[in-house]
C-alpha positions in Angstrom: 2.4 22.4 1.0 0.3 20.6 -1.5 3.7 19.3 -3.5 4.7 18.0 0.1 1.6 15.8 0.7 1.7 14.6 -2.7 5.6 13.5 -2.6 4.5 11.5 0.6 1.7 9.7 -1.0 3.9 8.8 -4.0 6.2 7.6 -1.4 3.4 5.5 0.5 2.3 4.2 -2.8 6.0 3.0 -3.9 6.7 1.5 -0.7 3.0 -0.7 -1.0 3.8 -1.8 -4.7 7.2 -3.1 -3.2 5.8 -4.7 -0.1 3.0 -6.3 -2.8 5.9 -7.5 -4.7 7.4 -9.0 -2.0 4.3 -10.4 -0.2 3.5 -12.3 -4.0 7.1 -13.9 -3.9 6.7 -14.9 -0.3 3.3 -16.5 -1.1 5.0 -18.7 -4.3 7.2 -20.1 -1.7 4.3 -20.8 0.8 5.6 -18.2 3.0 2.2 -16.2 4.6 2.6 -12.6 4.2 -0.2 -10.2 4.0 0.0 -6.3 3.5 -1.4 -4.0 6.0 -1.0 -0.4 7.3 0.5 -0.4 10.9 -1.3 1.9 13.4 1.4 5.4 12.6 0.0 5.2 9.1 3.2 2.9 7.4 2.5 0.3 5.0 4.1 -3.4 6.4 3.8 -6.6 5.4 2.8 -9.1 7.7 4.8 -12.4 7.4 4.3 -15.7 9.6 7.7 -17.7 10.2 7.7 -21.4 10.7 6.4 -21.4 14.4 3.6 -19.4 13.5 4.9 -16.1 14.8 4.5 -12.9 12.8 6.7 -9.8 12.0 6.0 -6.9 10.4 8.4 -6.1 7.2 8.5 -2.5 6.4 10.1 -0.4 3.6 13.0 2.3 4.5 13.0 4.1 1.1 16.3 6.3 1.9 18.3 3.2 2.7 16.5 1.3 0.1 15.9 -1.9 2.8 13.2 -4.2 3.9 13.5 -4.7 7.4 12.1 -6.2 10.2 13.8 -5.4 13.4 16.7 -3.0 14.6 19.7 -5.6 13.7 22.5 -5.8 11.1 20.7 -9.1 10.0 17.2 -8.0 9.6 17.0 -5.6 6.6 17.9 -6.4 3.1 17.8 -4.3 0.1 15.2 -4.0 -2.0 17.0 -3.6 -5.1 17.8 -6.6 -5.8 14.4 -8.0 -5.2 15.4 -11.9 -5.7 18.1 -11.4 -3.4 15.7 -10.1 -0.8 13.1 -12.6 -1.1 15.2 -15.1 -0.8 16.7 -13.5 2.6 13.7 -12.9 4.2 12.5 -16.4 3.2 15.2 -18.0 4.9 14.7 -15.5 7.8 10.7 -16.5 7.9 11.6 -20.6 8.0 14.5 -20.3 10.4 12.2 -18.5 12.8 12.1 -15.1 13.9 14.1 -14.2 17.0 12.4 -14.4 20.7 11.4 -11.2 21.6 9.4 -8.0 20.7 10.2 -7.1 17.0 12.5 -3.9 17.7 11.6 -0.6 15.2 14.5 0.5 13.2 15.1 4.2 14.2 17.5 6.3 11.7 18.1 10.2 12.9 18.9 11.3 9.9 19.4 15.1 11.6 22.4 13.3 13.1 23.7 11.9 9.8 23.9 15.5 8.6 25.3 17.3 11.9 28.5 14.6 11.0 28.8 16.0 8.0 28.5 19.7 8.7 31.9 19.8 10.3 
């Protein structure tokens, strides 16, 4: 149980130096993005698009993304952390879409039942 808890905090602790990473690039291009824990615990980064409007940017460490919303368009991987500053830049001063920001929801019991065969 203990080895659990503690492979979760690493986790939590990885995914806040990445979202710090990210919030510093943002900020050197005068994007506003501030890091925060979201009410179930996550860490997120809070990042203001050109009309003023914020959306969280959270980590998916399996996938190795940044996203911000349930689309094809909104998540990026974090590997190639130039390549996704520079996405979610863009994303950020063309405006984020209209709407409630939609969580990204991965069953990743269903991933395996597909491969159980």
């Amino acid at each position: 149980m203990q080895t659990s808890k503690s492979v979760k905090e690493q986790q939590r602790a990885y995914a806040e130096r990445l979202l710090t990473a990210l919030g510093k690039e943002l900020a050197r291009r005068e994007i506003t993005a501030v890091l925060v824990v979201a009410q179930d615990e996550r860490p997120a980064l809070d990042v203001t698009d050109s009309r003023y409007r914020m959306r969280r940017v959270f980590v998916q460490l399996p996938f190795c993304w940044f996203y911000w919303g349930d689309q094809g368009d909104e998540r990026v991987s974090f590997l190639q952390m130039p390549a996704a500053v520079d996405r979610i830049e863009q994303a950020a001063r063309d405006g984020w879409p209209d709407g409630e920001q939609q969580e990204l929801s991965i069953d990743f019991n269903k991933m395996l039942d597909a491969y159980r065969g």
